[in-house]
Steps between C-alpha positions, in 0.01 A plus 500: 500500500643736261289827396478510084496120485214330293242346671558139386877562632353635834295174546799278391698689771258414766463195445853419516512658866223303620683193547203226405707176592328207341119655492332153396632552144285808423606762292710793701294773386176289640675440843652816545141606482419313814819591642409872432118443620646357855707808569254746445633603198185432311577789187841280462259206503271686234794547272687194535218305403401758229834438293352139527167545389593671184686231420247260516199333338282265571318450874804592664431826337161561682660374844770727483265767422303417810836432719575891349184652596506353863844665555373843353232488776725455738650776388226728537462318846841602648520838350180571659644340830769743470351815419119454589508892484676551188237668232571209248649205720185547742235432250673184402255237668259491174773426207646259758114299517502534168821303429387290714196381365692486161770296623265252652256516118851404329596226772223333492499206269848418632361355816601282727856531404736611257818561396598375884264779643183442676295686254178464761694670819589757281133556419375443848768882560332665206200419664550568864689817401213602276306459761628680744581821312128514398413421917681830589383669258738580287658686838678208656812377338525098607836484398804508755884434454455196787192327374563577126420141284829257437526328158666197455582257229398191714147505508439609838497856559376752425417592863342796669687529785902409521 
């Protein structure tokens, strides 16, 4: 991507490389989100879906939100992975519960499924991941580039573990 460019042109740009052949009919911004998401690339997720969301009114709006916030904690997640030292990155466990816990608030009413995602596995990772930053302590990062969650646009994932 081209330094200078405008935002909205950087997420049109990405998109186009993504190469989303025949994602069940969604819109490319929404796919590349999951696309983004799979590969770790969860800020690319974040912003993908962002150009999206502002976009958008009506329920989709308050999905999206919640799809947004549960990429910003993952995030917080892998930075933390990364650089559990780092004076900023290594106090990243809290924002990342806290995204968290609003990503699962704005999911919730779109339960069982939605949009071709199962809204309730989703929640089930909120949870789990929640829980499991609060079990360590807020000194254990759960998160790990071989275990990280898998989105998909067929209703059975996420998962846990690959």
């Amino acid at each position: 991507m081209q330094e200078g460019m405008k935002k909205g042109d950087r997420i049109q740009e990405l998109i186009a490389t993504l190469s989303l052949p025949g994602e069940l009919g969604h819109d490319p911004h929404y796919a590349g989100y999951f696309r983004c998401f799979n590969d770790q690339r969860y800020y690319e997720a974040h912003d993908v879906l962002e150009h999206l969301w502002l976009q958008t009114n009506g329920p989709e709006h308050r999905f999206y939100k919640g799809m947004i916030q549960f990429a910003g904690a993952f995030v917080h997640l892998k930075k933390q992975y990364l650089r559990p030292e780092h004076p900023t990155d290594g106090r990243r466990l809290h924002p990342a519960r806290r995204l968290l816990k609003l990503a699962h608030f704005n999911l919730q009413p779109f339960g069982p499924l939605f949009m071709g995602l199962n809204v309730n596995l989703v929640l089930g990772v909120c949870s789990i991941t929640i829980a499991r930053i609060e079990e360590g302590n807020f000194m254990q990062n759960p998160w790990r580039p071989e275990t990280a969650p898998i989105l998909s646009l067929d209703a059975r994932s996420p998962t846990l573990d690959r």
